[in-house]
FIBA-219256 format. One line per field, with one value per residue (C-alpha): x, y, z; residue in one letter. Coordinates in Angstrom, 2 decimals. Layout:
x = X	...;
y = Y	...;
z = Z	...;
res = a	...;
//
This chain:
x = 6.19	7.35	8.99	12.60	13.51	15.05	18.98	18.63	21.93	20.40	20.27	22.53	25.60	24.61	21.31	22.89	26.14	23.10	21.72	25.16	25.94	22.36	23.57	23.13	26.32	26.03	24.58	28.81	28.86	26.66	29.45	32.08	30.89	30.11	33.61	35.78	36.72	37.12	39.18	41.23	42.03	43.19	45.44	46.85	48.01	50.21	51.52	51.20	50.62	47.50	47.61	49.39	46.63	43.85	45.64	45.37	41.79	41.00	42.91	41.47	37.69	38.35	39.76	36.96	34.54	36.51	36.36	32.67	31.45	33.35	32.44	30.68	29.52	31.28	32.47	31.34	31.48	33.87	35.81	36.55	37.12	39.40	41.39	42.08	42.98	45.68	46.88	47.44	48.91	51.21	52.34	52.53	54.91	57.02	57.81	58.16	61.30	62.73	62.69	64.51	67.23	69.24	68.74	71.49	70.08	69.33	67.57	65.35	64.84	64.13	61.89	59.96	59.42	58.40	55.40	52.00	50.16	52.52	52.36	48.82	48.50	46.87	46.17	48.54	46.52	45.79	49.63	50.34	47.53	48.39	52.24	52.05	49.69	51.87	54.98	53.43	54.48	52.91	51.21	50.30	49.26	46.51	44.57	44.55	43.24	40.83	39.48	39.88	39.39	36.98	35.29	35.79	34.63	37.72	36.25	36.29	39.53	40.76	38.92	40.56	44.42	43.51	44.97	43.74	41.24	44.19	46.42	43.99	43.90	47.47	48.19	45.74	46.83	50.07	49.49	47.99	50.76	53.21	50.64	50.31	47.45	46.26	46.41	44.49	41.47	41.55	41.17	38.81	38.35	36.88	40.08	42.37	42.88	40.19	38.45	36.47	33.68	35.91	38.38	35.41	33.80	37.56	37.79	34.44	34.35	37.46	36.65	33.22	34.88	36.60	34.29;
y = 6.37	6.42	3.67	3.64	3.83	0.22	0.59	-1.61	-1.72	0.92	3.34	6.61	7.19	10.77	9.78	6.99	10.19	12.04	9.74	9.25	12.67	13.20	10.73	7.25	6.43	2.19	2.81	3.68	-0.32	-0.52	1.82	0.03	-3.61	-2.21	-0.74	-3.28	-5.20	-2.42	-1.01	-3.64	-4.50	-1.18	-0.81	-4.16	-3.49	-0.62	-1.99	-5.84	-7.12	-7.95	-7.53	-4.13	-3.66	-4.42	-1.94	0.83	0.23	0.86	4.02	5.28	4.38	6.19	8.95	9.19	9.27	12.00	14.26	12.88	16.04	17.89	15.92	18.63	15.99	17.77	14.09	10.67	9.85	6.26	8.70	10.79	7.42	5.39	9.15	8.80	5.12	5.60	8.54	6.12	3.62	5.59	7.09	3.35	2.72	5.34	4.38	0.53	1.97	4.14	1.16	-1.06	1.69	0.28	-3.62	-5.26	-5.61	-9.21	-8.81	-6.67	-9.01	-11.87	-9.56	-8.86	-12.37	-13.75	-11.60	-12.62	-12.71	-15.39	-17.70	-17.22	-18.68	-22.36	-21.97	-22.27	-20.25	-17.34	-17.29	-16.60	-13.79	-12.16	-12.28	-10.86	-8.10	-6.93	-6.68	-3.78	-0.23	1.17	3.90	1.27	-1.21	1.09	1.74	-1.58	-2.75	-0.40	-0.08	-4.01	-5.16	-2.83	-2.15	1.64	4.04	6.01	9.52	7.68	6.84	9.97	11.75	9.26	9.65	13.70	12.55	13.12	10.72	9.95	9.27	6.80	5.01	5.31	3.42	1.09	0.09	-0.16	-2.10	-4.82	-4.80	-5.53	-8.76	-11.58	-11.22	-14.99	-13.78	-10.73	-12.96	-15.21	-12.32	-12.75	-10.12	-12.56	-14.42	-11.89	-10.53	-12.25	-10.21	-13.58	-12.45	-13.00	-10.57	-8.18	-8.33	-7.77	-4.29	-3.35	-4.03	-2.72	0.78	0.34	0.43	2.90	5.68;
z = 75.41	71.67	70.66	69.84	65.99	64.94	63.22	60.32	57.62	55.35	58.15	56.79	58.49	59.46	61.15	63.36	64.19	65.27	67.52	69.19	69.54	70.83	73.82	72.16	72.25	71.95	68.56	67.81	68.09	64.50	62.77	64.01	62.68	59.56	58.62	60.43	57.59	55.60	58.15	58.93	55.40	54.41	57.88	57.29	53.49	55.06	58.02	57.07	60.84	62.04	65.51	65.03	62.81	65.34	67.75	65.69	64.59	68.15	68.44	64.75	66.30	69.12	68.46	65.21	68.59	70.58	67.11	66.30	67.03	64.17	61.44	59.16	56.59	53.64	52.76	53.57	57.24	55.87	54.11	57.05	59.15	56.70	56.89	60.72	60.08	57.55	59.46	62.55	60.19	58.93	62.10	63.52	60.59	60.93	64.47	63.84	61.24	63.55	65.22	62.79	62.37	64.58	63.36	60.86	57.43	57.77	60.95	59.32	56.19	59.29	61.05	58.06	56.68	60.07	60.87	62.35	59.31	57.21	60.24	59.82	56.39	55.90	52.18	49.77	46.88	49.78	50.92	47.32	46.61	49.69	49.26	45.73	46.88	49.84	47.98	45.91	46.62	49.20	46.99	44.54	47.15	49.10	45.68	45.09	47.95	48.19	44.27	44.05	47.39	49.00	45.89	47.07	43.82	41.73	44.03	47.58	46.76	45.47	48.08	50.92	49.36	48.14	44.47	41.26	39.37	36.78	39.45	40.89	37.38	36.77	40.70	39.77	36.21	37.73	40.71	37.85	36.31	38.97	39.74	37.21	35.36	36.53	39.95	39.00	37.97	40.95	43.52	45.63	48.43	50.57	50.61	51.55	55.52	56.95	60.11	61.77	64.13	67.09	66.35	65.17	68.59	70.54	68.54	69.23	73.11	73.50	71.79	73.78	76.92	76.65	75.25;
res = x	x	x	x	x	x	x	x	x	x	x	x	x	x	x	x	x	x	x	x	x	x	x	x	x	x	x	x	x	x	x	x	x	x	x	x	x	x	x	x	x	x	x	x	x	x	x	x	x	x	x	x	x	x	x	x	x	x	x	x	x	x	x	x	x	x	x	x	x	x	x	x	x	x	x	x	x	x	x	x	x	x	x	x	x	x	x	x	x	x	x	x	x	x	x	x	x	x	x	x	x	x	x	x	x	x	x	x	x	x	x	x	x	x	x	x	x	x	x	x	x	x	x	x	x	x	x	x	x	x	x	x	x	x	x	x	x	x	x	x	x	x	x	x	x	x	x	x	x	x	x	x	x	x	x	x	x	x	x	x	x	x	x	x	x	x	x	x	x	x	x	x	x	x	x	x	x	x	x	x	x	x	x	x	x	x	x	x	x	x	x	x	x	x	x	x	x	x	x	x	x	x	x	x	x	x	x	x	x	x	x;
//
């Protein structure tokens, strides 16, 4: 009997898709735990909740599964996937302020400044990073996170938001700007949105049981 080919990290996207589509379907598990944190970051610096956040992972990884079989390849398969996540983002968002519609103005200043994630904070230095990242445009904020944070490259991120390479810069230069330049240089990716194993294994079992 041939023995089974190992998945190690350096294992392509494509080849590991092929395997699942050829009826492997737990190797989906080694996708998921590599673009979690990438995942969750980006959901979280539109929607700035992290349990909403963790929600629509789920739904972005499985519906990436249901459509799995479409994926032509024409761009990166994280491309594709951080495109389904924003989409579900954004449609999360635009329900959450339909919503708020019908909340006073202060309730929705309240609502807003008593989410999950500032009750989360222990770290003064990390309450102040991620404070003066999420009150950045959203527009500015996404290539931010994902130029500064993710260490995505100027195409993955044009090719994610389908804008042009200046606009990228422009976004970018911009976002910098709106962020003290001390606070800049004391980013630390690491610091910001942390995804701790446990909630990493919660997505994936979740998606896992369900596909």
């Amino acid at each position: 009997m041939p023995q089974q080919q190992v998945i190690t990290p350096a294992t392509e996207d494509t080849e590991i898709i092929a395997r699942i589509l050829a009826g492997e379907k737990h190797l989906y598990e080694n996708l998921m735990r590599k673009y979690n944190s990438r995942m969750f970051r980006i959901s979280m610096s539109i929607i700035n909740d992290d349990m909403d956040a963790e929600d629509i992972m789920q739904t972005a990884y499985i519906s990436a599964y249901q459509q799995l079989h479409s994926f032509t390849g024409k761009s990166a398969f994280s491309t594709w996937l951080i495109r389904i996540l924003i989409n579900e983002s954004l449609l999360h968002k635009k329900r959450r302020l339909r919503r708020q519609e019908i909340l006073s103005k202060q309730e929705i200043i309240e609502s807003h400044n008593d989410t999950p994630l500032n009750s989360l904070m222990n770290k003064e230095l990390k309450n102040i990073l991620e404070k003066a990242v999420l009150t950045l445009p959203e527009k500015y904020r996404l290539v931010f996170v994902m130029r500064e944070i993710e260490n995505m490259s100027t195409g993955e991120t044009m090719d994610v938001l389908n804008i042009g390479e200046s606009n990228v810069k422009i976004r970018l230069n911009r976002a910098k700007e709106m962020l003290r330049n001390e606070l800049s240089t004391q980013f630390k990716s690491q610091q910001l949105f942390d995804f701790h194993l446990t909630r990493c294994d919660r997505v994936v079992n979740f998606v896992m049981d369900r596909i």
